[in-house]
N, C-alpha and C positions, 0 to 999 in steps of 0.2 A: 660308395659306388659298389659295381656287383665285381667280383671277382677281376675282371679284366676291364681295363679302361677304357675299350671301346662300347661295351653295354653300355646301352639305351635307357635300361632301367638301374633306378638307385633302389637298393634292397632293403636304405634306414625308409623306405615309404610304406614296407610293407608289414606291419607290424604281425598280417593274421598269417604272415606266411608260418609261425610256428607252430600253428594250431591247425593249419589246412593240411590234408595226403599232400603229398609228393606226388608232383604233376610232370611229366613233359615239358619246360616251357616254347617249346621249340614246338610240342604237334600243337600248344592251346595258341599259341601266335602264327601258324600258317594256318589252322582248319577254319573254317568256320565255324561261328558260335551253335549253328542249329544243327551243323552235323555232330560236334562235340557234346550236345544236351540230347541228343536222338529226335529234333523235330524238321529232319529235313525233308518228311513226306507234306508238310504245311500245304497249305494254298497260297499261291505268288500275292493275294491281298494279306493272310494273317502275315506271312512272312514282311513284307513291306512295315507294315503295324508294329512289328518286333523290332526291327531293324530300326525303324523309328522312336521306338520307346528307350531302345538299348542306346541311343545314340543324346537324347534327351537329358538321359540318367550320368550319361557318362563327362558329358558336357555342363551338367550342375557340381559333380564331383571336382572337376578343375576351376570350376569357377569358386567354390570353396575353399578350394587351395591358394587358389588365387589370395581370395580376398582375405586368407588366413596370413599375408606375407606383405600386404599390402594396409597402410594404414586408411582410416574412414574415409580421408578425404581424398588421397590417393584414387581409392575405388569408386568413389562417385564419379572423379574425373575420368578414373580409366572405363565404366559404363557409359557417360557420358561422350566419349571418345567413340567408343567402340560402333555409338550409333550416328553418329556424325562425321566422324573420321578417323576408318580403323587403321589407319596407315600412324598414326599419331597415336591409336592407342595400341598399335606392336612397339612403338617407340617409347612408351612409357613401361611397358614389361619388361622391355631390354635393358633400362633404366634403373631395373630396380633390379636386374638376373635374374628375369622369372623367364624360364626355356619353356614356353606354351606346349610345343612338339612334344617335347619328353614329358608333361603333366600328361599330354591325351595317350602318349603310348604307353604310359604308366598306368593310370588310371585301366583303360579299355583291358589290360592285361589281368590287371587286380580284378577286376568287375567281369570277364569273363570266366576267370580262373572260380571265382566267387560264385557263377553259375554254372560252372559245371560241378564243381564240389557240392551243391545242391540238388543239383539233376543224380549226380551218383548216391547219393544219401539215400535216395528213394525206395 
């Protein structure tokens, strides 16, 4: 876990943190991702578009995670679950200690942190 027990993020997730600048984690988790990358003069449709892609992205990453912790058959049922009845497949994460919450606040952290160390590279 990160330094204090109540962090949300676990730090063994992050392996690129050694390689990335030293960030703020505190302004990349309140700002927004397009004011952090300099694209907040957008149009309300690309922005939508982003917002939708970044969300996309970030939701293949935990699901990754997921099925990296989950055995084959496990994840068929817990997919199987998810589109039939997600109330049974939160009960099969919990089943197994997978905290969904803290994969997406991990992940979106990692994955924004990820785009703006990209957008600064520039």
């Amino acid at each position: 876990m990160a330094d204090d027990d109540n962090s949300l993020v676990d730090e063994s997730h992050f392996p690129l943190r050694s390689v990335l600048p030293p960030m703020d984690v505190e302004e990349v988790l309140k700002k927004d991702i397009l004011e952090l990358i300099g694209a907040s003069g957008l149009t309300k449709e690309k922005k939508a578009q982003i917002y939708e892609n970044m969300g996309k992205t970030i939701e293949n990453r935990v699901i990754a995670r997921v099925a990296d912790l989950l055995s084959d058959e496990e994840m068929e049922k817990f997919i199987s679950l998810s589109q039939t009845n997600p109330e049974q497949a939160v009960e099969l994460l919990k089943a197994n200690e997978i905290d969904m919450p803290k994969f997406i606040a991990e992940e979106a952290l990692l994955y924004k942190t990820q785009l703006v160390t990209l957008f600064q590279a520039r």
